[in-house]
Biopython code that builds the backbone (N, CA, C, O; Angstrom):
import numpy as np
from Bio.PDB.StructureBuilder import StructureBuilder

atoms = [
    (1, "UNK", "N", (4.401, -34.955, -49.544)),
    (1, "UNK", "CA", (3.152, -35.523, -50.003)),
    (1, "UNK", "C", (2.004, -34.773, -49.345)),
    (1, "UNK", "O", (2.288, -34.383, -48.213)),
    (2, "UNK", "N", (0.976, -34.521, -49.699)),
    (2, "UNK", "CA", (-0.055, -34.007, -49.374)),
    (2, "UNK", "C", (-1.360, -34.743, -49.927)),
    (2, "UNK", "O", (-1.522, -35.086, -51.098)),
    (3, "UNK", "N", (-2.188, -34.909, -48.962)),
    (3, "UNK", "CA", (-3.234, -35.813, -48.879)),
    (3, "UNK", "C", (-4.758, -34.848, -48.903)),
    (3, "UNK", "O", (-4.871, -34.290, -47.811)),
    (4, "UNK", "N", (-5.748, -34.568, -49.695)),
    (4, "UNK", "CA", (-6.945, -33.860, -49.721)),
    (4, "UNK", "C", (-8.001, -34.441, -49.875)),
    (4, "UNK", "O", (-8.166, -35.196, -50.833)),
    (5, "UNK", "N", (-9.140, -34.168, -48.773)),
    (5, "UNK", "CA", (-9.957, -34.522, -48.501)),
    (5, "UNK", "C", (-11.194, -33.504, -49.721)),
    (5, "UNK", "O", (-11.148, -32.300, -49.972)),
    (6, "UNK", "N", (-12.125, -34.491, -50.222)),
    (6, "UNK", "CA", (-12.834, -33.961, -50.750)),
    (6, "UNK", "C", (-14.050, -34.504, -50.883)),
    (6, "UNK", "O", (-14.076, -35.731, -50.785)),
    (7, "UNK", "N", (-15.440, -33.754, -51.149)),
    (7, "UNK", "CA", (-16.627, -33.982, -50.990)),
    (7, "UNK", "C", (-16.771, -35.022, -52.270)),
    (7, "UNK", "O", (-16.291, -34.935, -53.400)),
    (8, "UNK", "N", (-17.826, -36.299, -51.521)),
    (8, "UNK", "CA", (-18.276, -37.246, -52.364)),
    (8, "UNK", "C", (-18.464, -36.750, -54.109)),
    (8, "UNK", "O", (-17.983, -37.190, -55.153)),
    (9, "UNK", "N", (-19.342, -35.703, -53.810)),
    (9, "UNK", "CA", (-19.649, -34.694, -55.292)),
    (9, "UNK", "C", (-18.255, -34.536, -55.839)),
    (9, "UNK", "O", (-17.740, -35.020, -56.847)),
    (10, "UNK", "N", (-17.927, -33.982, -55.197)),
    (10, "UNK", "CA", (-16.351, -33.169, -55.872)),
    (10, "UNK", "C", (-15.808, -34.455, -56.538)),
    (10, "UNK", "O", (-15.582, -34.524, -57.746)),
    (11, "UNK", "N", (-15.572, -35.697, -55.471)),
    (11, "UNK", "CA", (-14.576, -37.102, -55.781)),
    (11, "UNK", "C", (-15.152, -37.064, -57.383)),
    (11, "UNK", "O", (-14.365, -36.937, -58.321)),
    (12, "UNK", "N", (-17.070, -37.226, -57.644)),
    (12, "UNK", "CA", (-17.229, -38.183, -58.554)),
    (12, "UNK", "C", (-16.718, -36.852, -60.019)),
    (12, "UNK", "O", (-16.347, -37.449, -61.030)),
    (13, "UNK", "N", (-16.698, -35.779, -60.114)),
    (13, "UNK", "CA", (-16.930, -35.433, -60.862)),
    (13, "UNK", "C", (-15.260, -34.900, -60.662)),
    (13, "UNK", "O", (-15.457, -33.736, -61.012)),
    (14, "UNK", "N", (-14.079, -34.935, -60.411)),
    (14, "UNK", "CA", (-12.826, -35.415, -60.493)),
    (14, "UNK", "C", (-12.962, -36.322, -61.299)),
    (14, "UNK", "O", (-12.539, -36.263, -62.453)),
    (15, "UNK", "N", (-13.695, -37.485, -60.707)),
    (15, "UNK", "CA", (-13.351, -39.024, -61.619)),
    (15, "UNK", "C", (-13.510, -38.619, -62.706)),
    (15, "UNK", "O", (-12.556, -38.618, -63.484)),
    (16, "UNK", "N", (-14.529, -38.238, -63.023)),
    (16, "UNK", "CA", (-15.565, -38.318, -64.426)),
    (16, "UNK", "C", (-14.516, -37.605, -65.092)),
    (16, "UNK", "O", (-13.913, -38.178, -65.999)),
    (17, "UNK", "N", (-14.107, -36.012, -64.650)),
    (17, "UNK", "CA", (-13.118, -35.279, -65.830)),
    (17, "UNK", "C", (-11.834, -36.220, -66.228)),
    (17, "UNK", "O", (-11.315, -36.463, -67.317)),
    (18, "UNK", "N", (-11.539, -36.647, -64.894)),
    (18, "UNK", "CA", (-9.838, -37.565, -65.446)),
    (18, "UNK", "C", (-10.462, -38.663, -66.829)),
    (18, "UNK", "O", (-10.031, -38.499, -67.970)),
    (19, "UNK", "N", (-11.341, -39.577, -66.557)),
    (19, "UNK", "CA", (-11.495, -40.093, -67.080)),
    (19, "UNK", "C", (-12.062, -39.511, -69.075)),
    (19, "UNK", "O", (-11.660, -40.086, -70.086)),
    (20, "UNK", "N", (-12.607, -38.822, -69.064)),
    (20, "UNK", "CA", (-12.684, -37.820, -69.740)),
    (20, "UNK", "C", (-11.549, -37.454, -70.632)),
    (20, "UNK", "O", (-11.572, -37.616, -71.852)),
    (21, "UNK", "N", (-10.578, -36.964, -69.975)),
    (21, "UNK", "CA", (-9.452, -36.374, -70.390)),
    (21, "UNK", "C", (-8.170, -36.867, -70.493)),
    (21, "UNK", "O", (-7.207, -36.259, -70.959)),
    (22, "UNK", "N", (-8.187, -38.515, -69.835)),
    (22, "UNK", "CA", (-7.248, -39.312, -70.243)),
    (22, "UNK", "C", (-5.897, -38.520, -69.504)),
    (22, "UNK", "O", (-4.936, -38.203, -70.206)),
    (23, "UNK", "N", (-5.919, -38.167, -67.681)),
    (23, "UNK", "CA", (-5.353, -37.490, -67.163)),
    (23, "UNK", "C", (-5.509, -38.019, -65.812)),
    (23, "UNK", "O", (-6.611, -37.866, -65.287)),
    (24, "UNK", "N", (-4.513, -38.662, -65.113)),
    (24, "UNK", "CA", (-4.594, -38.813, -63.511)),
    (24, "UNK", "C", (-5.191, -37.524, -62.486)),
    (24, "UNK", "O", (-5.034, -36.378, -62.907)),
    (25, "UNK", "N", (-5.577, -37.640, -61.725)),
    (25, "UNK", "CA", (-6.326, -36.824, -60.532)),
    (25, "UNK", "C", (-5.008, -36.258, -60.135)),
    (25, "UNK", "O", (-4.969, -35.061, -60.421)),
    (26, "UNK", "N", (-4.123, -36.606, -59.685)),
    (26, "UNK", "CA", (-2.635, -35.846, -58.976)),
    (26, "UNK", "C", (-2.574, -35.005, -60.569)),
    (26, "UNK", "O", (-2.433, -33.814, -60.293)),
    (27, "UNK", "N", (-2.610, -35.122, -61.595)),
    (27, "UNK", "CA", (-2.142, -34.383, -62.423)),
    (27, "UNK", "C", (-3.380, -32.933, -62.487)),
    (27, "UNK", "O", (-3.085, -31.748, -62.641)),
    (28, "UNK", "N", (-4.792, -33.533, -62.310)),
    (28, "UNK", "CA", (-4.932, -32.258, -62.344)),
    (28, "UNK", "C", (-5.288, -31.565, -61.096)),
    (28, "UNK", "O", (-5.872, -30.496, -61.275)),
    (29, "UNK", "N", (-5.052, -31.954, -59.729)),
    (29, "UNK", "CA", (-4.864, -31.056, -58.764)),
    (29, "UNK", "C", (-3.952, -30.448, -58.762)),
    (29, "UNK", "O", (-3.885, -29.302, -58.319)),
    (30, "UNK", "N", (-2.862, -31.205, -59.355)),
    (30, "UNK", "CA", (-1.379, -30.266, -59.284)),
    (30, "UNK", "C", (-1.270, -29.106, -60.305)),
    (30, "UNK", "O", (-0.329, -28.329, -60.152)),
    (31, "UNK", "N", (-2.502, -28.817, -61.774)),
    (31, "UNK", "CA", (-2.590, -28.057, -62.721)),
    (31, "UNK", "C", (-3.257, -26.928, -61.797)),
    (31, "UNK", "O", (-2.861, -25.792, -61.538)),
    (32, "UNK", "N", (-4.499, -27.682, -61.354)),
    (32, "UNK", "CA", (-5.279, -26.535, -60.170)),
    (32, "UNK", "C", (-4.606, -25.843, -59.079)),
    (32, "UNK", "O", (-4.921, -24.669, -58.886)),
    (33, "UNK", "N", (-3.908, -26.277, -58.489)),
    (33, "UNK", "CA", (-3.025, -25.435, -57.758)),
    (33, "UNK", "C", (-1.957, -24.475, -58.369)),
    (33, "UNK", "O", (-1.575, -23.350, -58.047)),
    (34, "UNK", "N", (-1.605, -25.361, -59.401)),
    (34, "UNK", "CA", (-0.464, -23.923, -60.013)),
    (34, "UNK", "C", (-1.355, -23.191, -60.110)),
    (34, "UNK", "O", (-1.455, -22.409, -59.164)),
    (35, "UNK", "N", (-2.486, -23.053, -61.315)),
    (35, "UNK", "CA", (-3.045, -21.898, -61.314)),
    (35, "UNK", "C", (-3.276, -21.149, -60.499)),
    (35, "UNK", "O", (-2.871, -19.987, -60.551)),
    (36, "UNK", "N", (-4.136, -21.718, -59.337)),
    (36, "UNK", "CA", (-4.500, -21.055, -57.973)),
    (36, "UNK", "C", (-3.688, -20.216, -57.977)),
    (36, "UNK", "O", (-4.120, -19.143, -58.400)),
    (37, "UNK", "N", (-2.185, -20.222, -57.546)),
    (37, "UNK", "CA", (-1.382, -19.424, -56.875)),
    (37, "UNK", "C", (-0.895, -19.003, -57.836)),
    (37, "UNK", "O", (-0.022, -18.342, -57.273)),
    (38, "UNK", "N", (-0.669, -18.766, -59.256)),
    (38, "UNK", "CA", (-0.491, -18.010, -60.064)),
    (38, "UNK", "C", (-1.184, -16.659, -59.918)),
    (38, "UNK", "O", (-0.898, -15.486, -59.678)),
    (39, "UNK", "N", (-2.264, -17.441, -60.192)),
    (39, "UNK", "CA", (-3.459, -16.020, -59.728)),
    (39, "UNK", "C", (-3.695, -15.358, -58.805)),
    (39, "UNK", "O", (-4.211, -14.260, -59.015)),
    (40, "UNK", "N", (-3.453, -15.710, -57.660)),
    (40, "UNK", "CA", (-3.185, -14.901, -55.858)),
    (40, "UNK", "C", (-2.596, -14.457, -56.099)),
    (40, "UNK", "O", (-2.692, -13.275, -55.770)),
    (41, "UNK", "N", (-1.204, -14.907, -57.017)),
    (41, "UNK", "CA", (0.083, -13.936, -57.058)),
    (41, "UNK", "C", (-0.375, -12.254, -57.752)),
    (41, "UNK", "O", (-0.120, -11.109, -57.377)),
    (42, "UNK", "N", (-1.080, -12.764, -58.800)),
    (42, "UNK", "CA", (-1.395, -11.179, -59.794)),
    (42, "UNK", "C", (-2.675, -10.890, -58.972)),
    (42, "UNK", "O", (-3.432, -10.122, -59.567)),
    (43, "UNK", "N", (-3.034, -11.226, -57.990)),
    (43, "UNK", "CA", (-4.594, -10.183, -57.467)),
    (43, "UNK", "C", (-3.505, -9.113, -56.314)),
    (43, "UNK", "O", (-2.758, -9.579, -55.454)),
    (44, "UNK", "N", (-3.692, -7.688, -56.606)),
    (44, "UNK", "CA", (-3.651, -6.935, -55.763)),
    (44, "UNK", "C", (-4.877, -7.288, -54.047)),
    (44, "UNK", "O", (-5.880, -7.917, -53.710)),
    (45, "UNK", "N", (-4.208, -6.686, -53.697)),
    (45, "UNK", "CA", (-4.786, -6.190, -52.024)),
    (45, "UNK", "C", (-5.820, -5.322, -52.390)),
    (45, "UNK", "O", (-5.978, -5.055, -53.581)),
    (46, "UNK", "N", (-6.481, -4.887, -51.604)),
    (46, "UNK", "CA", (-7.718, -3.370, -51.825)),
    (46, "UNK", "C", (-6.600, -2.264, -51.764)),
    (46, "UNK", "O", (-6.740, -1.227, -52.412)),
    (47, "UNK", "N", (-5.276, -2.531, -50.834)),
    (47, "UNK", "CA", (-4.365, -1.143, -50.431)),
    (47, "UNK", "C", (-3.631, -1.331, -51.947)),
    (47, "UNK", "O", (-3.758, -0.385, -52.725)),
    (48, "UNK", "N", (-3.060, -2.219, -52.281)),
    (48, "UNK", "CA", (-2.444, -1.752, -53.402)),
    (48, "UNK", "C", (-3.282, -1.747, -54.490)),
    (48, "UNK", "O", (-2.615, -1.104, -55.301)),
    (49, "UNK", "N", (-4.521, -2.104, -55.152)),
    (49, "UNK", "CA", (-5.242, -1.562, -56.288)),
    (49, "UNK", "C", (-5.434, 0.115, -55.926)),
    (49, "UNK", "O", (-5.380, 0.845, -56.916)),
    (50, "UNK", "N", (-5.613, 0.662, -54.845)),
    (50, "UNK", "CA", (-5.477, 2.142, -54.563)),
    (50, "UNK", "C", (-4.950, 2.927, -54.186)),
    (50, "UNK", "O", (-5.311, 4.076, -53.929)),
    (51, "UNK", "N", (-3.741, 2.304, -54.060)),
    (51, "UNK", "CA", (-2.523, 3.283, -53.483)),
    (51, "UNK", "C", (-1.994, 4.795, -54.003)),
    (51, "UNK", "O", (-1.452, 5.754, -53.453)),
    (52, "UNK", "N", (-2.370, 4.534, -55.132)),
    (52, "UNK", "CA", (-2.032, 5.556, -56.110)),
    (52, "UNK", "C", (-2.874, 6.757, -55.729)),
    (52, "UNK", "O", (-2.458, 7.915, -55.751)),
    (53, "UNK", "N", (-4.514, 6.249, -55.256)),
    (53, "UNK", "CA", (-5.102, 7.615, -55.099)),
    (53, "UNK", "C", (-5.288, 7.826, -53.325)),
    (53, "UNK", "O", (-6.242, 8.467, -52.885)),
    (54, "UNK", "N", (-4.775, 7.517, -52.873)),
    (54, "UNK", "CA", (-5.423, 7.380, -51.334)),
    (54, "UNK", "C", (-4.276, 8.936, -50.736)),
    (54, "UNK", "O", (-3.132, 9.231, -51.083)),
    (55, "UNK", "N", (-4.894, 9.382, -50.096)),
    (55, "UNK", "CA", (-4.323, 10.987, -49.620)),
    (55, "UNK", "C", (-4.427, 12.281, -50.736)),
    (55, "UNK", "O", (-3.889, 13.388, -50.695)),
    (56, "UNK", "N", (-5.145, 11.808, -51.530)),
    (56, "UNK", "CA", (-4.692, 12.917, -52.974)),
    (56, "UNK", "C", (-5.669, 13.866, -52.982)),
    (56, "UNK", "O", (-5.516, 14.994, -53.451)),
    (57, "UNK", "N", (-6.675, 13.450, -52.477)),
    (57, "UNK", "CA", (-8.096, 14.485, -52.777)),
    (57, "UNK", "C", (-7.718, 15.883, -52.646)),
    (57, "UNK", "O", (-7.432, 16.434, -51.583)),
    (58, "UNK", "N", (-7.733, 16.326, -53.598)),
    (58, "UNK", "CA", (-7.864, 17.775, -53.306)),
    (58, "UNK", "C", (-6.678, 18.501, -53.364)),
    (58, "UNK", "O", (-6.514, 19.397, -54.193)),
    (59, "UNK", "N", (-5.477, 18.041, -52.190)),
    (59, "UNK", "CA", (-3.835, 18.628, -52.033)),
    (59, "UNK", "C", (-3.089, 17.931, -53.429)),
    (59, "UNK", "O", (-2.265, 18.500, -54.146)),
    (60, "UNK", "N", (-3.457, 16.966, -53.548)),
    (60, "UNK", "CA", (-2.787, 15.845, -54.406)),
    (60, "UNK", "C", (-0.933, 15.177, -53.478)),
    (60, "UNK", "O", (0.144, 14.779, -53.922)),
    (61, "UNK", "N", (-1.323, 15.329, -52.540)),
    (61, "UNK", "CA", (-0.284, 15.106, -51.668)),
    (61, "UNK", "C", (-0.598, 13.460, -51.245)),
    (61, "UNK", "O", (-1.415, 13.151, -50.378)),
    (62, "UNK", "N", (0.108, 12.604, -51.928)),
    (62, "UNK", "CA", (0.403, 10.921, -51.554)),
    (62, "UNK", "C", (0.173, 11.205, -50.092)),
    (62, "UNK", "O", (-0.847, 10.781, -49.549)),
    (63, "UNK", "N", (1.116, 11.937, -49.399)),
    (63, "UNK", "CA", (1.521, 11.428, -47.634)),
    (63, "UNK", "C", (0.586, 12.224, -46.672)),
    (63, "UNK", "O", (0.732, 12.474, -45.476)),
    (64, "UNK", "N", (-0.600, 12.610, -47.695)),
    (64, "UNK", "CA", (-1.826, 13.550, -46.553)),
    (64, "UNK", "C", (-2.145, 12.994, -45.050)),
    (64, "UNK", "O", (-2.114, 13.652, -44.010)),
    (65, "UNK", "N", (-2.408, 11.842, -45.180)),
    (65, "UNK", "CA", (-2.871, 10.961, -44.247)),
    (65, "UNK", "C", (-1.647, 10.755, -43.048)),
    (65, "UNK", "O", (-2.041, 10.416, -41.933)),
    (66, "UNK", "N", (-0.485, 10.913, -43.216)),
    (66, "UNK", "CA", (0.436, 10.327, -41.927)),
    (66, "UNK", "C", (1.467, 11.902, -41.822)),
    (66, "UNK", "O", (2.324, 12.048, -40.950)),
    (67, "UNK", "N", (1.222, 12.728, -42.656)),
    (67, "UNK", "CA", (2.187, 13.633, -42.445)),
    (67, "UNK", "C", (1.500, 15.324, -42.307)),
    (67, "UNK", "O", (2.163, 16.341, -42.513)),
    (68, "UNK", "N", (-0.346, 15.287, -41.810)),
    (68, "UNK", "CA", (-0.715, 16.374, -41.547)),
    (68, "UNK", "C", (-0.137, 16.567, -40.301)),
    (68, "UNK", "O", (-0.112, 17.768, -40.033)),
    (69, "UNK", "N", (0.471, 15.674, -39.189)),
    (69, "UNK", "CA", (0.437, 16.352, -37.721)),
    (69, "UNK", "C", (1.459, 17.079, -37.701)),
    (69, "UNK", "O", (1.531, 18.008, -36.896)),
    (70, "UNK", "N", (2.961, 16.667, -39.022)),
    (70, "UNK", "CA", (3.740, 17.370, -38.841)),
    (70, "UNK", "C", (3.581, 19.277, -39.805)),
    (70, "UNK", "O", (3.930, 20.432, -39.563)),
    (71, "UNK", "N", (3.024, 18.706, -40.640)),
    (71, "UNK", "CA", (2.339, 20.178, -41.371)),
    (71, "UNK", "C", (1.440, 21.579, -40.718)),
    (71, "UNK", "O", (1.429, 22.768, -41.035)),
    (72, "UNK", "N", (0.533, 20.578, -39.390)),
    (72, "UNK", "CA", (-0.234, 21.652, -38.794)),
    (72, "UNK", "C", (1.284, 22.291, -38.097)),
    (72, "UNK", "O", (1.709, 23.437, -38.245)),
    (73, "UNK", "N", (1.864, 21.278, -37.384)),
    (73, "UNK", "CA", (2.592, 22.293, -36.263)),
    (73, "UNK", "C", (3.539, 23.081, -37.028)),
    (73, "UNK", "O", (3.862, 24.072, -36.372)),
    (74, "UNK", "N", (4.074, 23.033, -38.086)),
    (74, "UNK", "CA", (4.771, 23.704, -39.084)),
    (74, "UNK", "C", (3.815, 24.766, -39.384)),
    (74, "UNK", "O", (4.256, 25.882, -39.112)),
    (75, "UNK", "N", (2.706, 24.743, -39.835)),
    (75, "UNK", "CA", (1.777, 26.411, -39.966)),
    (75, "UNK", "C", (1.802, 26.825, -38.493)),
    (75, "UNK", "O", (1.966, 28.038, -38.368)),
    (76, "UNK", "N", (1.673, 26.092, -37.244)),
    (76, "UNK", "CA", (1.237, 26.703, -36.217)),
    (76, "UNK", "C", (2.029, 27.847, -35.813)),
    (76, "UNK", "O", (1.877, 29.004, -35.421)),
    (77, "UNK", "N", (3.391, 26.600, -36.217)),
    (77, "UNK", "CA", (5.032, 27.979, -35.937)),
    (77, "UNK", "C", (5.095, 29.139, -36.299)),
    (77, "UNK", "O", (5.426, 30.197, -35.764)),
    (78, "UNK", "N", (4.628, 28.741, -37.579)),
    (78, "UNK", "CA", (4.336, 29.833, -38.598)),
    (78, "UNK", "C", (3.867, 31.353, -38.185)),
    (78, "UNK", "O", (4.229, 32.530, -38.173)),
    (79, "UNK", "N", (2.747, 30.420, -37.842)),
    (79, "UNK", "CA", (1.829, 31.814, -37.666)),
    (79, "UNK", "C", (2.103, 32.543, -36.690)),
    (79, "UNK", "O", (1.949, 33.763, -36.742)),
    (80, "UNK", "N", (2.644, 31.791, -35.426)),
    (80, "UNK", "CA", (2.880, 32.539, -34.310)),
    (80, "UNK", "C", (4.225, 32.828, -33.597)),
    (80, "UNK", "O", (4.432, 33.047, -32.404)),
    (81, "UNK", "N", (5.233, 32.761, -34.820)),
    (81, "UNK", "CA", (6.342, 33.236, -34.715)),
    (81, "UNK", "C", (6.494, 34.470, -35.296)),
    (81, "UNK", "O", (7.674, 34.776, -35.470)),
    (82, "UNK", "N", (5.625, 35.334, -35.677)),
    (82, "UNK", "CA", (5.672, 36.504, -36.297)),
    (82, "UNK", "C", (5.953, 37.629, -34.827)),
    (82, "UNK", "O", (6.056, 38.844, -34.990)),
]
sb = StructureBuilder()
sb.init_structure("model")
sb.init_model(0)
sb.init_chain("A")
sb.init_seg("    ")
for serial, (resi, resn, name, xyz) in enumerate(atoms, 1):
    if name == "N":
        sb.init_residue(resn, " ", resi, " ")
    sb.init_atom(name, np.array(xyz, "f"), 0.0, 1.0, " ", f" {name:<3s}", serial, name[0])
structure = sb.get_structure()
């Protein structure tokens, strides 16, 4: 069971829709919450709406960001193993 506290405003205009709509208050908090979390479910993060482009500029390399330290020392070898 879960018990919610809500502003005088909020209470009257709950009332008013149930009454309205010929619908108990538990019925439509419990409609409002499914939705709620329906919808949290389909909102991406900021990281995943951009995942796709984040490291790409330019190399077009996804793993720019966590895998230059191993790339410099790989040219460094490079260069100065000649």
């Amino acid at each position: 069971m879960l018990n919610v506290r809500l502003s005088d405003d909020t209470e009257k205009e709950l009332l008013r829709y149930c009454l309205d709509q010929g619908v108990s208050k538990s019925t439509v908090v419990k409609e409002a919450l499914e939705a709620y979390l329906i919808q949290r479910r389909k909102t991406k993060s900021a990281f995943e709406a951009g995942v796709d482009l984040f490291g790409q500029e330019g190399s077009g390399r996804k793993d720019g960001s966590v895998s230059y330290k191993k790339r410099v020392k790989e040219k460094l070898h490079a260069k100065h193993a000649r």
